[in-house]
C-alpha positions in Angstrom: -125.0 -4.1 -91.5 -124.5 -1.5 -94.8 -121.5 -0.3 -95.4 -120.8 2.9 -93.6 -120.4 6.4 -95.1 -116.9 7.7 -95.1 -117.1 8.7 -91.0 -114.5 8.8 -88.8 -114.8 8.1 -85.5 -113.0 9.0 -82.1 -113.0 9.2 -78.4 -113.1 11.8 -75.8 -110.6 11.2 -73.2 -111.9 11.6 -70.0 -112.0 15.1 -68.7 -112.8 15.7 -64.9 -115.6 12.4 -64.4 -112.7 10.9 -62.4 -109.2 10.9 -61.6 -106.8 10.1 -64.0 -103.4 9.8 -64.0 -101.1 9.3 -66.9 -100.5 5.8 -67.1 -104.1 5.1 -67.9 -104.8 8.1 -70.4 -101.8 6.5 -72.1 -103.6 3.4 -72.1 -106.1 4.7 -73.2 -104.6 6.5 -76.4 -103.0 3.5 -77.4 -106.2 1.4 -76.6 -108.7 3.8 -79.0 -105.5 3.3 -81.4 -105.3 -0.2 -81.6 -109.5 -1.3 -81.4 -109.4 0.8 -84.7 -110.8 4.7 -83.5 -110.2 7.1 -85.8 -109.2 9.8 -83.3 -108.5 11.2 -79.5 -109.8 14.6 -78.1 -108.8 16.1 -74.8 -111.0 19.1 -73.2 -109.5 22.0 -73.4 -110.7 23.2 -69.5 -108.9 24.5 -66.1 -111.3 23.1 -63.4 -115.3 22.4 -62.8 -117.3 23.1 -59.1 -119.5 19.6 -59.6 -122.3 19.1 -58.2 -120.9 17.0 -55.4 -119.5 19.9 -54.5 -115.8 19.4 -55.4 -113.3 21.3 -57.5 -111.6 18.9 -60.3 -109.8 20.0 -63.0 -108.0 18.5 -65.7 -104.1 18.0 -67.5 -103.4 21.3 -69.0 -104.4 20.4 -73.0 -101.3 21.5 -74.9 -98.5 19.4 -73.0 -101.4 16.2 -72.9 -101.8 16.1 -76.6 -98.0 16.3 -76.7 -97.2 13.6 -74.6 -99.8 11.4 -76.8 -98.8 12.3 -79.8 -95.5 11.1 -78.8 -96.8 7.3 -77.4 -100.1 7.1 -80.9 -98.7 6.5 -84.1 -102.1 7.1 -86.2 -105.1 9.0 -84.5 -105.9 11.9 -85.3 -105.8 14.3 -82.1 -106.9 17.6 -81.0 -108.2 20.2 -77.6 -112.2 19.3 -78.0 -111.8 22.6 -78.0 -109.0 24.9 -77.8 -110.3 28.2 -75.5 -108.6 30.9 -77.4 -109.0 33.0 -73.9 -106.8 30.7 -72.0 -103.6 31.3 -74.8 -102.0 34.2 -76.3 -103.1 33.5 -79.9 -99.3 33.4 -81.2 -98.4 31.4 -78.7 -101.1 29.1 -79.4 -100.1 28.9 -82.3 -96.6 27.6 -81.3 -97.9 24.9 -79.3 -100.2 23.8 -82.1 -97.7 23.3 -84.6 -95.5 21.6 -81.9 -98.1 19.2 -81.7 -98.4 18.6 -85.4 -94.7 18.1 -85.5 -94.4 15.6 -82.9 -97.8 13.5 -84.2 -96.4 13.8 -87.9 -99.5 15.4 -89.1 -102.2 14.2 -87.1 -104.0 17.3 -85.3 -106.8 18.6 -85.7 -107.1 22.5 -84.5 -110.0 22.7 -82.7 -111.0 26.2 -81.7 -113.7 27.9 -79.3 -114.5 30.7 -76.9 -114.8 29.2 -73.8 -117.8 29.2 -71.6 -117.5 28.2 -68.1 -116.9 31.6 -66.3 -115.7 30.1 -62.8 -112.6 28.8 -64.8 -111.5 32.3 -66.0 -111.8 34.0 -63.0 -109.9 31.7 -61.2 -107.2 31.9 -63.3 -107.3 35.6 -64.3 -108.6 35.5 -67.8 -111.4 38.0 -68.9 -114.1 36.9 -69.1 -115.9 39.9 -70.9 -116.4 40.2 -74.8 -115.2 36.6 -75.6 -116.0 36.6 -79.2 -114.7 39.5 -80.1 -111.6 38.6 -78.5 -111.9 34.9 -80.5 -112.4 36.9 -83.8 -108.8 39.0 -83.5 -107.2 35.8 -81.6 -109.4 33.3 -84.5 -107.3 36.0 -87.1 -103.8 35.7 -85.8 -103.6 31.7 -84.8 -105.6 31.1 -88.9 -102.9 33.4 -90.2 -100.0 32.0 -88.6 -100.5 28.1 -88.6 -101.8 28.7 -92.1 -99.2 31.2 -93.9 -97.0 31.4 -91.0 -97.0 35.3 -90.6 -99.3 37.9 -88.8 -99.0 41.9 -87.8 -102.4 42.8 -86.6 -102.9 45.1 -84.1 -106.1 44.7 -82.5 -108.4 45.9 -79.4 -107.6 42.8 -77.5 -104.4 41.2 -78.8 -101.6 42.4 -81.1 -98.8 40.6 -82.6 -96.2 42.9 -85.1 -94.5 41.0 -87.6 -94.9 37.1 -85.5 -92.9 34.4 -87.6 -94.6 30.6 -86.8 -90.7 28.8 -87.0 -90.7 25.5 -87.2 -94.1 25.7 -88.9 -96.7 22.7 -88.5 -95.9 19.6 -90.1 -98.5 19.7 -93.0 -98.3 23.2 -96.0 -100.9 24.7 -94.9 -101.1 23.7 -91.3 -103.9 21.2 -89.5 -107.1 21.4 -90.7 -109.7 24.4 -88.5 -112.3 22.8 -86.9 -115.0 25.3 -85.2 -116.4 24.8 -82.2 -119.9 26.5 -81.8 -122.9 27.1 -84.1 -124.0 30.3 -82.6 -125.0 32.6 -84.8 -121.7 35.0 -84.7 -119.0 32.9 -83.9 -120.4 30.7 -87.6 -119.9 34.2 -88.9 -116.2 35.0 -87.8 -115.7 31.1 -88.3 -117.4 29.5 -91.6 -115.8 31.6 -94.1 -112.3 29.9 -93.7 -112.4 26.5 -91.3 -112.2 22.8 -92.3 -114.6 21.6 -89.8 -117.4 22.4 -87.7 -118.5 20.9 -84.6 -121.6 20.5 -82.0 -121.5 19.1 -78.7 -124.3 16.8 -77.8 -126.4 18.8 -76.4 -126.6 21.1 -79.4 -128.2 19.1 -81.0 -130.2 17.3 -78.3 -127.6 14.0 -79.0 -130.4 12.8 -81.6 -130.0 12.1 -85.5 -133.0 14.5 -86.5 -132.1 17.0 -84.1 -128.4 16.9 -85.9 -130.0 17.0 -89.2 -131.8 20.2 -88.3 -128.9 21.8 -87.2 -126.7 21.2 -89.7 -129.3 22.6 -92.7 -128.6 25.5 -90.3 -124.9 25.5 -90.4 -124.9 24.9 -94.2 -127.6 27.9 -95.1 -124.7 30.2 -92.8 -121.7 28.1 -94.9 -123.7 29.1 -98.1 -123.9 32.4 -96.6 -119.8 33.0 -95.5 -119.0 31.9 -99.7 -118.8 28.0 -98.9 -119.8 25.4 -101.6 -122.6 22.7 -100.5 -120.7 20.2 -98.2 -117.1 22.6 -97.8 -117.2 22.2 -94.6 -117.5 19.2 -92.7 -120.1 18.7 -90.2 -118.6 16.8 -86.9 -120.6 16.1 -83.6 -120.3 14.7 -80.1 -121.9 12.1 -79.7 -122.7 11.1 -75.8 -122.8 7.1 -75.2 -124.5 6.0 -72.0 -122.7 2.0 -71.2 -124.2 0.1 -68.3 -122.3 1.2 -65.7 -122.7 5.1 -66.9 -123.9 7.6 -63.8 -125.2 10.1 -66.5 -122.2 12.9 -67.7 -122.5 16.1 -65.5 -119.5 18.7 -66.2 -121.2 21.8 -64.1 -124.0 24.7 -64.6 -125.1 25.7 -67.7 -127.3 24.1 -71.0 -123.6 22.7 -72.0 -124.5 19.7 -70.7 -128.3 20.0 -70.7 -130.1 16.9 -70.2 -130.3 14.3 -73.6 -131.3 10.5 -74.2 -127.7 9.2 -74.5 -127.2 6.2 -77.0 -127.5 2.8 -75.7 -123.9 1.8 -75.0 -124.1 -1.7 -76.5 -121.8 -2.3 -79.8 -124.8 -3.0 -81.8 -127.0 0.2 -80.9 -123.5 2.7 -81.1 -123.3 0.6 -84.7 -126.6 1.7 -85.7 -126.1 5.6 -84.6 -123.0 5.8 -86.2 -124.4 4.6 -89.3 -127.3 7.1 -89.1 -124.8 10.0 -88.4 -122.9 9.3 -91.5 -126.0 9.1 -93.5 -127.4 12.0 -92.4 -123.5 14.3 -93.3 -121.5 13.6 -90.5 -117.8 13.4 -91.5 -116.5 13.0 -87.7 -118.0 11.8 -84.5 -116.5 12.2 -81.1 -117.5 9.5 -78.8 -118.2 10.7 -75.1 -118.4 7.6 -73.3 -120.2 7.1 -70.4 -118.0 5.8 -68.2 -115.0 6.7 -70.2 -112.8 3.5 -69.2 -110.2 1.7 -71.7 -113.2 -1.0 -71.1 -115.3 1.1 -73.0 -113.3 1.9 -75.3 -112.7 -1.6 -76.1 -116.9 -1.4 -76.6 -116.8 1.4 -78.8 -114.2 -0.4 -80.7 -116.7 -3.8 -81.2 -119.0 -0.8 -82.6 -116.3 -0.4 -85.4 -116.2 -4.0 -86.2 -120.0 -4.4 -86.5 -119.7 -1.6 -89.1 -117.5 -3.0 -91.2 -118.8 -6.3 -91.4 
């Protein structure tokens, strides 16, 4: 196989598909480290109703990501991503650059919205006039992990005169990475993130269908003041193995029906190859099941790619 583009590649630790307790997600960290993945990603969610008609939720994100970067030593990690309605946005900003002190440098701030509604009434967040409350709570975490000061006050959230100390581990803290391409939130977002990401089904999990949306993404990059290429393009990429059952999270297009990849180390190979060709700088693996097994599969991908 051709050399591979610079892409980096990572795994989606699994999120409410099963039950899993800590000893195997810390398997499973150190398994994605050592088969040679690039990265781990945890959901940033509260619970799911599935469609077997159970409630399941996951580890709360901020004290997961903790506890693996304390066990990893060189993946990249970060919430896949962050719901800035679940966290005051200063304080959010605290446990970020906790994070990035205990890793050494290795998050990645991913940051969203939120969408699944049953979550925040459960636990009491509004629900109501998300993005503009992602725009003032975007302003105040950017601000703070990035010059590590903020006085804003705003409709939804104000913060007078918040310090970030300890700051993150990095001048400048982690790198931004956005998590939607709708129309507004690329608004608020594009003129000042590192990163941009789509789930699969954005993009209908299909080279051409990422390549069409990221000439969207770079006409609205071009748009905010960013050069050709500023920011990098990133993507979910959902990997259907054998034994897979198909990946069903809840309602809604977020997990819209797609042709998964083939989940043999040969096929992920030649999508990941395709991805880097066509601008990816960062895929996130969603592995179908997610298993260390599979992991150990994804990493056999990596080998066939650098051969």
């Amino acid at each position: 196989m051709s050399p591979t583009p610079a892409l980096k590649v990572g795994v989606q630790l699994p999120e409410v598909e099963r039950r899993v307790d800590w000893p195997e997600l810390i398997t499973m960290a150190r398994t994605a480290e050592d088969v040679g993945l690039d990265s781990v990603w945890l959901g940033d969610h509260l619970l799911y109703d599935l469609p077997s008609g159970i409630t399941r939720g996951p580890w709360e994100v901020w004290t997961s990501l903790a506890a693996l970067a304390a066990v990893t030593e060189r993946v990249e990690l970060g919430p896949f991503v962050a719901s800035t309605s679940f966290h005051a946005p200063a304080m959010l900003a605290k446990q970020a650059a906790t994070v990035d002190a205990i890793s050494g440098g290795r998050l990645v701030l991913g940051l969203g919205a939120g969408w699944n509604e049953r979550e925040y009434t459960a636990f009491g967040f509004p629900f109501d006039h998300r993005v503009s409350r992602f725009e003032e709570a975007f302003t105040i975490i950017r601000q703070l992990v990035r010059d590590g000061r903020c006085d804003l006050r705003g409709d939804y959230y104000s913060v007078v005169e918040c310090v970030l100390d300890p700051p993150p581990s990095r001048p400048g803290g982690p790198p931004l990475m956005l998590g939607s391409t709708s129309p507004r939130m690329m608004r608020i977002g594009l003129p000042h993130v590192d990163l941009w990401n789509a789930w699969w089904s954005d993009y209908d999990n299909s080279v051409p269908g990422f390549v069409r949306l990221r000439a969207e993404v770079e006409r609205a990059a071009e748009a905010a003041g960013r050069a050709p290429g500023e920011v990098g393009a990133t993507a979910a990429v959902l990997v259907q193995l054998e034994d897979g059952v198909g990946r069903t999270m809840g309602e809604g297009d977020y997990n819209a029906p797609v042709a998964a990849v083939p989940g043999d180390p040969a096929a992920i190979a030649e999508h990941l190859l395709a991805m880097a060709e066509a601008g990816a700088v960062h895929v996130q693996l969603v592995l179908d099941p997610i298993t260390v097994q599979s992991i150990e599969v994804a990493g056999r991908a990596l080998d066939l790619l650098s051969t």
